[in-house]
N, C-alpha and C positions, 0 to 999 in steps of 0.2 A: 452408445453415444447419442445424447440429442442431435435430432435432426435440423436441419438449417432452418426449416421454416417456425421453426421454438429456438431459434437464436435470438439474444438479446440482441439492438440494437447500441452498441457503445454509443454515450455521450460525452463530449467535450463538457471540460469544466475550465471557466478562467476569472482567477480572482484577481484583482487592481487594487491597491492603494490600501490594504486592510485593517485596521486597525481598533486593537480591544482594548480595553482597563476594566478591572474591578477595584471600587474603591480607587485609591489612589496609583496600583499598582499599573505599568502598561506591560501586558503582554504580547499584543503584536504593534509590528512599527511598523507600518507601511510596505505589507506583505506580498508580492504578487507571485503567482504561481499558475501556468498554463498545464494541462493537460487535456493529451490527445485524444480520441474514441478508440476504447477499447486497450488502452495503453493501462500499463499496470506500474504506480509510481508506490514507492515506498517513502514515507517519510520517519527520518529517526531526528533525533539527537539528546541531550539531557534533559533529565527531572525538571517540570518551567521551564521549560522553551517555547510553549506555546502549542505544540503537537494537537493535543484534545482538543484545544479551546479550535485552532482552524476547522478540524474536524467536524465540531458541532455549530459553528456557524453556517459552513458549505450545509449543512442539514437542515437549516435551517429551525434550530433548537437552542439559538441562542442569537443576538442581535448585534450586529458592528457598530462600532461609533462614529466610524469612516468607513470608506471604500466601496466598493462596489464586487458581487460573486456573482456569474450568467452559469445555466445551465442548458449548452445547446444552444443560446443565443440566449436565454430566459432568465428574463432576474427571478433570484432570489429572496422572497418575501418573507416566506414561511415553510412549515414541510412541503418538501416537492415529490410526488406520489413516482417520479419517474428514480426517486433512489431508493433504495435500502441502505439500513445502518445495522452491522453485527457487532455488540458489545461485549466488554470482557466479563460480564456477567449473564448467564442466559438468558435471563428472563423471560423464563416460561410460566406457564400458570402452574403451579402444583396438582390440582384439582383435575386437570383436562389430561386426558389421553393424549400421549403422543401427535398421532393422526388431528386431532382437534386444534392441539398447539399450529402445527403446521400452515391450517387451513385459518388460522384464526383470521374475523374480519372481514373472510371472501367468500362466504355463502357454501351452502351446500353442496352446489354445483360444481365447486373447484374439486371436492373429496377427491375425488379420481386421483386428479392433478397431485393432490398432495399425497398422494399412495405413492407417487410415480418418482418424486420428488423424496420421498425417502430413501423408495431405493437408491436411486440417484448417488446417494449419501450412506449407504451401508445399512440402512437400519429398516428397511422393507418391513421384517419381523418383528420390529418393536415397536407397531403402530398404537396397539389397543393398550400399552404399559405406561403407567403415568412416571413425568420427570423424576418423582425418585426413587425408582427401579432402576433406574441409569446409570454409568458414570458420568464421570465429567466431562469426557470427551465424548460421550456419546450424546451427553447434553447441548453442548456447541455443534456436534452436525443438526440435532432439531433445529438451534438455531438458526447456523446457515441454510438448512431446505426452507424454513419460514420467510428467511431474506430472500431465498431465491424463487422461490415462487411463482411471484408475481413479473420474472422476467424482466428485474428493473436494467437500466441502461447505467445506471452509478452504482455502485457497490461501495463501500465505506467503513472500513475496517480500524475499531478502536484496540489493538490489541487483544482480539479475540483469542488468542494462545496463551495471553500470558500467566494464568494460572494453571495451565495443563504440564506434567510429567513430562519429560525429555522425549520420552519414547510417541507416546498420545502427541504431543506437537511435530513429531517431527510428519507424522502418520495424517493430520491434521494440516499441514504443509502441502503436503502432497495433494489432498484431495481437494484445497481451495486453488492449486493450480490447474490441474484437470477440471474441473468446473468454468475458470475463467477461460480457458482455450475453449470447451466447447459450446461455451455460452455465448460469448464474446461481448461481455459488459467490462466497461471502463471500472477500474480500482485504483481506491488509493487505500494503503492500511500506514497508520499508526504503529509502530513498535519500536520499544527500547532493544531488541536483537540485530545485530548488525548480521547474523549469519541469515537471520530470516530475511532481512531485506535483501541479501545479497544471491538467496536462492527463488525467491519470487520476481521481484521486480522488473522491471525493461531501464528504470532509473530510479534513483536513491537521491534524494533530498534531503539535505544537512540542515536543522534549522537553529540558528546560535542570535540570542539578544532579541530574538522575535522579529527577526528576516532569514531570511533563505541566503545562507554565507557559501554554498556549497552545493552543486548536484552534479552527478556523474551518470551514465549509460553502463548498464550491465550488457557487456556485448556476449557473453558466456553461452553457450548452448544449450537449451534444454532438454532433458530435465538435467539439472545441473548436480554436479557433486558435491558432498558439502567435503572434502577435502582435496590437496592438490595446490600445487605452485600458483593456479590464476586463479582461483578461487581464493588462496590465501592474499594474493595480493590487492584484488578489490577489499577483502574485508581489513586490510591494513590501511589504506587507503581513506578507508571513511571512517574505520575506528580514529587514525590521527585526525582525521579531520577534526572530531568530536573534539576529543581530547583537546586537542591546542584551542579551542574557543573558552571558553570558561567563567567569561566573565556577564553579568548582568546589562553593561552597559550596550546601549542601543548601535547596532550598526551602522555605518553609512553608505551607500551604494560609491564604489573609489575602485580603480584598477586591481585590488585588493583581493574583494569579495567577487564570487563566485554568481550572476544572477539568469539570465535565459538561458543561455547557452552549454549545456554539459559540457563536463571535461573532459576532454578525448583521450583513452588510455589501448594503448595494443593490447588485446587478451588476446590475438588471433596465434601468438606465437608464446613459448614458455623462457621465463626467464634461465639465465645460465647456472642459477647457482640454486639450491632447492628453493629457497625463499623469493630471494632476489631481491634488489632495491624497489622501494616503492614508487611507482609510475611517474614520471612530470608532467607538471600542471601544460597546458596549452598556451599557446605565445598570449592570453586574455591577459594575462597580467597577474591570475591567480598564486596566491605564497606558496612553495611547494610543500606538502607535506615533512614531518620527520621523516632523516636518512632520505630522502632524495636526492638524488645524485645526476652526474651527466647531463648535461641540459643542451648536451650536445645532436639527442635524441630526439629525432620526432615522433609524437605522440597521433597514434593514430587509429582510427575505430573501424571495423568491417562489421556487420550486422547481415546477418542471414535472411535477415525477413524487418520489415516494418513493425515496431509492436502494437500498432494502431492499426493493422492492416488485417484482425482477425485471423489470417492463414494459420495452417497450424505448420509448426518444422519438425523435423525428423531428426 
């Protein structure tokens, strides 16, 4: 395990008012989105929604036409050397060794560091082999050691699984949350998988019409299971979510929509029936999912730990 004094520092991230077009199209409408230090937020929802385009603005690899993004208190101008971004393509050099990849950009001196950082990631032994001796999963751990590296405080994940094998992502799952616990840098990832957001994250972000219609607290234990009655019910939860959005038109912030505040759901106890109804929304005013039922219920969250709070849980 890394030791605390090579722990990242998590950063807060908070975006206000965001707003993109290309050409004539608008992709986000007046986006806001806070995240805590060290907090692991997942964002999903359909194909155009917006997903990438937030992602690469917080990175500062693309420009808003409105709004405002601080990192840690710091606007955002241009790349901010305090994140890393891991893309669903590796982009390594072909040419360069492993080991080389790793360390790119940071001088000789890091070498060590990036030996250290392999292994870290499984691949200790496949420092001197160039990317394509590889697989493809073994290609995204170079990745992620090259992100990690540098001990950023943001981590930034564009669906880095989503061309990997069931087996390789699931494997691949696992070892970007063991990193985020002992690192202790703030993420957010991008994906179209509701199970991955629902086995990573502290909170899930729904984004429908290019605002934030939806986010919920995974209060689940980890490392979590990926099957089981609460497991299955968050990911019903947020699949309906998806699902009943569907439309292009722009949202409006109304007792409706879903915006600061997660939705508070009991995971702490199993429903009666294998499945069980899906959760109800919280007295916000939020629409309750498909098959929601009982509204007679209160909806309610226990959390074992802060996900902001770096500690690790048992």
């Amino acid at each position: 395990m890394i030791g605390e004094a090579n722990r990242s520092t998590g950063l807060s991230l908070a975006v206000t008012g965001l707003e993109k077009s290309f050409k004539q199209k608008s992709v986000l409408r007046g986006l806001t989105l806070e995240v805590r230090p060290s907090e692991f937020v997942a964002v999903v929802g359909k194909s155009g929604c917006g997903k990438s385009t937030l992602l690469r603005l917080v990175a500062g690899l693309e420009r808003a036409n409105a709004g405002s993004i601080s990192i840690d208190g710091r606007a955002v101008t241009g790349v901010d050397p305090r994140l890393r971004v891991v893309f669903q393509d590796h982009r390594l050099l072909p040419w360069k060794r492993v080991l080389e990849n790793v360390a790119l950009g940071l001088g000789p001196e890091r070498t060590e560091d990036a030996r250290i950082m392999l292994r870290h990631v499984g691949l200790g032994q496949r420092a001197a082999d160039l990317p394509g001796n590889l697989s493809g999963g073994e290609r995204q751990r170079v990745s992620l050691a090259r992100a990690l590296l540098p001990r950023p405080g943001l981590l930034l994940l564009d669906e880095p699984l989503g061309a990997l094998d069931a087996l390789t992502r699931i494997n691949m799952q696992g070892l970007v949350e063991r990193l985020w616990r002992e690192q202790g840098f703030t993420a957010v990832l991008i994906t179209h998988d509701v199970d991955e957001a629902v086995v990573l994250a502290d909170r899930i972000v729904v984004l429908q019409g290019g605002v934030i219609d939806f986010q919920v607290e995974v209060s689940l234990p980890r490392p979590r299971p990926r099957t089981g009655p609460l497991f299955d019910r968050m990911k019903e939860l947020v699949l309906g979510r998806i699902l009943r959005g569907g439309t292009s038109e722009p949202l409006k912030p109304s007792k409706e929509t879903q915006w600061h505040d997660p939705l508070k759901i009991d995971c702490t106890s199993e429903p009666s029936s294998p499945r069980g109804p899906a959760p109800e929304p919280s007295a916000r005013g939020a629409t309750p999912p498909p098959n929601s039922s009982d509204s007679s219920t209160p909806n309610t969250i226990s959390r074992s730990r802060a996900p902001w709070s770096g500690a690790s849980s048992t």
